[in-house]
C-alpha positions as CSV (number, residue, x, y, z in Angstrom):
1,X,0.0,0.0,0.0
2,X,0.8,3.4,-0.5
3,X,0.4,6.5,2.3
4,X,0.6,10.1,1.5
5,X,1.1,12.6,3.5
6,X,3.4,15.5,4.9
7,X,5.8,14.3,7.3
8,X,8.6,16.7,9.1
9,X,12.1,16.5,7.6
10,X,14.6,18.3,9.1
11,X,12.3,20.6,10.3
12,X,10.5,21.0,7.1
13,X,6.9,19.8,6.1
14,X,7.6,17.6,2.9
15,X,5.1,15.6,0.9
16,X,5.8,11.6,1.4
17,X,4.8,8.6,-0.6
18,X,5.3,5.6,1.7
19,X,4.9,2.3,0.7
20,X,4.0,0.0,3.7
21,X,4.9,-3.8,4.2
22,X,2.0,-5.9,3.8
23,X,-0.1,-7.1,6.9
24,X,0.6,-3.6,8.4
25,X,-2.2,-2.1,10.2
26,X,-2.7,0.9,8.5
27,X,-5.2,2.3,10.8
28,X,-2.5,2.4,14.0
29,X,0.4,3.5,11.5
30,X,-0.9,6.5,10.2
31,X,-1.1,7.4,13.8
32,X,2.8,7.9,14.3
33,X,3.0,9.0,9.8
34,X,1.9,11.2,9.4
35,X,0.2,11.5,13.0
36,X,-3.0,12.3,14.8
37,X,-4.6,15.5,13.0
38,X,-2.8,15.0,10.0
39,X,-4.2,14.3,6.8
40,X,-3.7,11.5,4.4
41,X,-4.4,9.1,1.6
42,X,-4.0,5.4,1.1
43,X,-4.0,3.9,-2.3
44,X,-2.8,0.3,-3.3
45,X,-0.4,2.4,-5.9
46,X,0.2,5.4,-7.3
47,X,1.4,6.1,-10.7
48,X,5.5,6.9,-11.0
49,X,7.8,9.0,-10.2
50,X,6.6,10.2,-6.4
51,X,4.3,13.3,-6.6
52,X,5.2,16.8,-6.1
53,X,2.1,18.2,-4.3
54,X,-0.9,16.3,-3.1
55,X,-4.5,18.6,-2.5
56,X,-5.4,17.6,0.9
57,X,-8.7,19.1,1.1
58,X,-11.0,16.5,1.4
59,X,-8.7,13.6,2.9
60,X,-9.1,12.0,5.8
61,X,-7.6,12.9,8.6
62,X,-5.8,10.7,11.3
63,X,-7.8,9.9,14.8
64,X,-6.3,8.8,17.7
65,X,-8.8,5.7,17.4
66,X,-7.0,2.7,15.0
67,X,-10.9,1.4,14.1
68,X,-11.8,5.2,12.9
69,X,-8.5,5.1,10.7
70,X,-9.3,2.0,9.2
71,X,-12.8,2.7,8.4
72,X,-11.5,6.4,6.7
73,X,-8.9,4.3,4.8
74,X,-12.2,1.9,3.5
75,X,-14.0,4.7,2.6
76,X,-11.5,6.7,0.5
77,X,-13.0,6.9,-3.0
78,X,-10.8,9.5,-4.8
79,X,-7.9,8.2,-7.5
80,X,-4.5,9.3,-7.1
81,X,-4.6,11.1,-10.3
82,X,-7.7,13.6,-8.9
83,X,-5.6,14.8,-5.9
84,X,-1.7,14.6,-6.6
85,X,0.5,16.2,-8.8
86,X,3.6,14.9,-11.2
């Protein structure tokens, strides 16, 4: 799977394009990447090379409660191509 989201480097918000090992649970990941409050996407891939920019405006955005996470990651119905940028 792939996450998306803005993670702190070096101080710096930067735009992320994880790719998780399988089995993971997402919902209790996203919670430490990007963390609680933060939003994100989960695909099972995007298209190549990593995106530049990602629109945020209508993701989901990470609980403290794994069960809420999961059920956000179900329900995401928008296509990497509608929200990121190459």
């Amino acid at each position: 799977m792939k996450l998306v989201c803005e993670i702190k480097i070096s101080g710096v918000d930067t735009l992320v394009a994880l790719t998780t090992a399988p089995g993971i649970d997402l919902g209790a990941f996203v919670k430490v990447k990007p963390g609680i409050g933060k939003p994100f996407y989960v695909w099972t891939s995007i298209p190549q090379p990593n995106p530049t920019s990602c629109d945020f405006s209508n993701a989901p955005i990470v609980s403290s409660d794994t069960a809420v996470n999961n059920a956000a990651i179900a329900a995401i119905s928008v296509a990497p191509e509608d929200v990121l940028t190459w």
